[in-house]
C-alpha positions in Angstrom: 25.8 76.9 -49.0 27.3 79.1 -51.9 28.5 81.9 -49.9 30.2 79.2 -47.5 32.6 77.5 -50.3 32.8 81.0 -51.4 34.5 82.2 -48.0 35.6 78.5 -47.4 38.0 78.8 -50.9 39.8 82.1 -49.9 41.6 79.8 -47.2 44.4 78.2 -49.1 45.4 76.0 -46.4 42.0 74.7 -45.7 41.6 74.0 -49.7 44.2 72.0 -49.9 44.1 69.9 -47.1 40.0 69.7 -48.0 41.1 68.2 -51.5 43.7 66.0 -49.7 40.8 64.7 -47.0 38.5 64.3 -50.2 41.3 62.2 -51.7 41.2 59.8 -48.8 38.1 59.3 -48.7 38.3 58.6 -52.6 40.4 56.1 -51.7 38.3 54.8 -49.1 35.3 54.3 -51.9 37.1 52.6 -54.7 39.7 50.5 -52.4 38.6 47.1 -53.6 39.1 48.4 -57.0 42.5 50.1 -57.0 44.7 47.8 -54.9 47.7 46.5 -57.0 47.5 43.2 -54.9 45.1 41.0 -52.8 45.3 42.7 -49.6 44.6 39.5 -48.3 46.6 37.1 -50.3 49.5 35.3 -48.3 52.9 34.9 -50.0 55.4 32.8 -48.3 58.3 33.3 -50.9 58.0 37.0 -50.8 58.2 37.4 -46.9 59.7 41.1 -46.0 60.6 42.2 -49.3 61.3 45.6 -49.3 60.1 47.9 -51.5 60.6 47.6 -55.3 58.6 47.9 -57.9 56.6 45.2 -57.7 55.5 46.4 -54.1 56.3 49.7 -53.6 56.3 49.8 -49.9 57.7 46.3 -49.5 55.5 43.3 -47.9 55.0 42.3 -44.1 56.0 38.9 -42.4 53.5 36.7 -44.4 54.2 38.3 -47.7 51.0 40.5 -48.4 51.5 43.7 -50.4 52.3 46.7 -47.8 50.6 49.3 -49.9 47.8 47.1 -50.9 47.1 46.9 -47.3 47.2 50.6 -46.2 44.5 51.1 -49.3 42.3 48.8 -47.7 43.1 50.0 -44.1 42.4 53.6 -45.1 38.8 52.0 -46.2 38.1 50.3 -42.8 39.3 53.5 -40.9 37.8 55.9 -42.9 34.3 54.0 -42.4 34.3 53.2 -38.7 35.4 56.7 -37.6 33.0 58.2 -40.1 30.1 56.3 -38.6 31.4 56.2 -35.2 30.9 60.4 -35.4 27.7 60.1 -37.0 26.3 57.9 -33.6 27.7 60.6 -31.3 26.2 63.0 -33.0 23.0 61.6 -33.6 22.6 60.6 -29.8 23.9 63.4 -27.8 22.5 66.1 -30.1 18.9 64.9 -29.6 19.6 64.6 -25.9 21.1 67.8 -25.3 18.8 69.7 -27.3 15.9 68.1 -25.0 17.6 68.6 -21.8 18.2 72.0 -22.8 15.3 72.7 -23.7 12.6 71.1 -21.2 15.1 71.9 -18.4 14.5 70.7 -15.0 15.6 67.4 -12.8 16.0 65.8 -16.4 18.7 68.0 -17.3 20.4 68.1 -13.8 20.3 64.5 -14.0 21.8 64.2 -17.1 24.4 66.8 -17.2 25.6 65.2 -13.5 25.7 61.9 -15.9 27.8 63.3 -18.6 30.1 65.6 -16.2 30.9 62.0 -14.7 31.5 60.3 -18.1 33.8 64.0 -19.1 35.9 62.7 -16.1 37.1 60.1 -17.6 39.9 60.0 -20.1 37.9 58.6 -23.9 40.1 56.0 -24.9 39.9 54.3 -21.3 35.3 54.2 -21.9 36.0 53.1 -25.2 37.9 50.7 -24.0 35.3 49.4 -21.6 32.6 49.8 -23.8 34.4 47.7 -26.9 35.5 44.6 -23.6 31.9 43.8 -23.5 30.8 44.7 -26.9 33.8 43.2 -28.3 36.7 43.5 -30.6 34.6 44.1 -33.8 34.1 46.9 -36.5 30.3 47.5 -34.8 32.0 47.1 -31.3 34.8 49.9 -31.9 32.3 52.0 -33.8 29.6 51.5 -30.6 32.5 52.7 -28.4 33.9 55.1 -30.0 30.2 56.8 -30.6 29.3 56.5 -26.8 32.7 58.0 -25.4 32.4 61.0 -27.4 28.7 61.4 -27.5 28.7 63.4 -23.7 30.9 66.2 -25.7 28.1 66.9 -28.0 25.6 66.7 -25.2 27.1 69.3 -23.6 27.9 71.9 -26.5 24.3 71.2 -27.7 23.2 71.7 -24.4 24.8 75.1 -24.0 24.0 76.4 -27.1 20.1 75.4 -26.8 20.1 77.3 -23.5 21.1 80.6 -25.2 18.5 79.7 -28.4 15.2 78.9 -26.5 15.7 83.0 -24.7 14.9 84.2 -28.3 11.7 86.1 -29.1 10.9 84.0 -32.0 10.9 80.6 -29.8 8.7 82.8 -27.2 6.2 83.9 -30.2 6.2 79.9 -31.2 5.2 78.6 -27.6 2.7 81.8 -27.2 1.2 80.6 -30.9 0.8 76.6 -29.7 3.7 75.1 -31.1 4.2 71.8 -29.0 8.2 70.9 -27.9 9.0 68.6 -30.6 7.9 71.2 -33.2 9.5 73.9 -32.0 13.8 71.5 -31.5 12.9 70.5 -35.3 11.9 74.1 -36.6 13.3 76.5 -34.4 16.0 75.2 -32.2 17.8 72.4 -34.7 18.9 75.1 -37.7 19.6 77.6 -35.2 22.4 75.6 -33.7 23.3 73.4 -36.1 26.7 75.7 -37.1 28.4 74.7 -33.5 27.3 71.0 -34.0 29.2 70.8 -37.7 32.3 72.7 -36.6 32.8 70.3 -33.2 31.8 67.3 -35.9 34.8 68.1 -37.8 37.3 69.2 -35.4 36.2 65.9 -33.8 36.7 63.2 -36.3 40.7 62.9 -35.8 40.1 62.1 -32.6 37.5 59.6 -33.7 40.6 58.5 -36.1 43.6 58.6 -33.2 41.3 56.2 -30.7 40.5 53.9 -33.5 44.0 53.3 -34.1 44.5 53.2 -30.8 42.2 50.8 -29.6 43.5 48.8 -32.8 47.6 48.7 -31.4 45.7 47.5 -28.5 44.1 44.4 -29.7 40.6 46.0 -29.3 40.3 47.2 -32.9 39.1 45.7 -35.7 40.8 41.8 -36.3 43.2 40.6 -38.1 43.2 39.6 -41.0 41.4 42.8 -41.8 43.7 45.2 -41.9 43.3 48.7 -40.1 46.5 51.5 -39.2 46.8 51.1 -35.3 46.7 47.1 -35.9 49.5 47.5 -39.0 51.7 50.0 -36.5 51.8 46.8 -33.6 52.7 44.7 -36.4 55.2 47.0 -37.8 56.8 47.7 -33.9 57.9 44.0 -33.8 60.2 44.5 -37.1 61.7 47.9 -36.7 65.3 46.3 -37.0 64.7 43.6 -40.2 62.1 45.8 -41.7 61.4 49.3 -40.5 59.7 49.9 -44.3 56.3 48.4 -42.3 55.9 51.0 -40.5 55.8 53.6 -43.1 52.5 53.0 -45.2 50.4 52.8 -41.8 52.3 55.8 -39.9 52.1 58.5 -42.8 48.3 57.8 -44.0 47.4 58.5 -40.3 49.7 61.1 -39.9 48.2 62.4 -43.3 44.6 62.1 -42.1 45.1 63.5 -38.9 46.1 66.8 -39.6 44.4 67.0 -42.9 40.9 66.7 -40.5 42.4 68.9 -38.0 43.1 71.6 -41.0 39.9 71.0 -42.5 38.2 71.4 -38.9 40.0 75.1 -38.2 39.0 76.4 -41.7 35.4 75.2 -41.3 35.5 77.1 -38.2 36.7 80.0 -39.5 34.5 79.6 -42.3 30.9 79.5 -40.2 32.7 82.1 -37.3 34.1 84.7 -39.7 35.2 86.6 -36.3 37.8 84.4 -35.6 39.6 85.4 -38.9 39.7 89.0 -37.8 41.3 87.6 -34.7 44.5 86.7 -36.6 
């Protein structure tokens, strides 16, 4: 771990965007704390003010604090994308490493399954998935989880394939080791690099189809506020107030590219033999 924020910390780029990613979710943790308004409180006399002092970037249509709103936002975002990667990884992982492993009809079976699911484009299954689960934080987070979970299936999958050849998985089965013993202590740290790196280069997307499914009516409700659900808000005042659309457009913008940053230097970082490919 000390030799990778060693390396990690010669990339400038990847530093800075880390601290700027780190900042967001600082925000995140402490947004009920450091709002300068209730998110939530409605202010009739203050509708579409634009920004002042008082509310930096202005307020929307029923008078709630703009800024105020994009803190709490970046809070709701940040948590169902976060846990939304954390169920695709913690369900295709298992199963690719066991189809990988065990081999057989199982594996044809399931990698026929997820070549299917692959097909299809992932905001159009999460949309399907959050229509019958329905338009709630668990919902999106359920969806979002399932229609990426078939990636990690099959990079787990691959990489399993390559592992289980080694002599030291050979010397585990000739000493007795059952399957179970030898995923957990031989095949699991031996892959878990690839697994982190597509984790992290994964998240914006995680981040973009939230928002997405959120402009949509899908997302999470109003009155909670989320990005995507401020942008469709924001697109029906671009003439009277185009202020809206700030707040909500740069903190995704922001976080986007800070995780897609983040995501190259990690790589980099854990695969030092794409650096000498520069």
């Amino acid at each position: 771990m000390t030799d990778f924020f060693r390396r990690y910390s010669r990339d400038k780029v990847g530093v800075f965007f880390g601290a700027l990613l780190l900042l967001l979710y600082g925000v995140a943790l402490t947004a009920q704390w450091i709002t300068p308004a209730d998110p939530m409180a409605v202010n009739l006399r203050e509708v579409f003010s634009p920004p002042s002092a008082t509310h930096w970037l202005g307020t929307d249509q029923f008078g709630r604090d703009i800024l105020s709103r994009v803190i709490l936002a970046t809070q709701v975002t940040v948590k169902v994308t976060s846990a939304a990667c954390l169920f695709a990884v913690l369900t295709g992982v298992p199963i690719g490493m066991f189809v990988g492993y065990r081999g057989g009809w199982i594996e044809s079976v399931t990698m026929r399954a997820t070549d299917m699911l692959l097909i299809f484009p992932i905001i159009m299954l999460a949309i399907v998935v959050v229509v019958i689960s329905g338009p709630t934080e668990t919902g999106v987070i359920v969806a979002l989880g399932l229609a990426q979970a078939p990636q990690f299936v099959r990079i787990t999958r691959g990489v399993t394939l390559s592992i289980k050849e080694e002599l030291y998985v050979e010397a585990a089965i000739a000493a007795g080791s059952g399957w179970l013993h030898i995923l957990a202590r031989h095949i699991w740290p031996n892959i878990s690099t690839p697994i982190i790196v597509q984790a992290t280069l994964t998240l914006p997307v995680f981040v973009l189809n939230a928002s997405a499914l959120s402009y949509l009516g899908l997302g999470v409700q109003p009155p909670t506020p989320e990005w995507g659900q401020m942008l469709n808000e924001a697109k029906d005042h671009l003439i009277n107030a185009p202020y809206l659309i700030v707040g909500p457009a740069a903190a995704l913008v922001i976080f986007v590219l800070s995780a897609n940053l983040v995501g190259d230097a990690v790589q980099e970082t854990l695969n030092p033999k794409l650096k000498k490919r520069k």
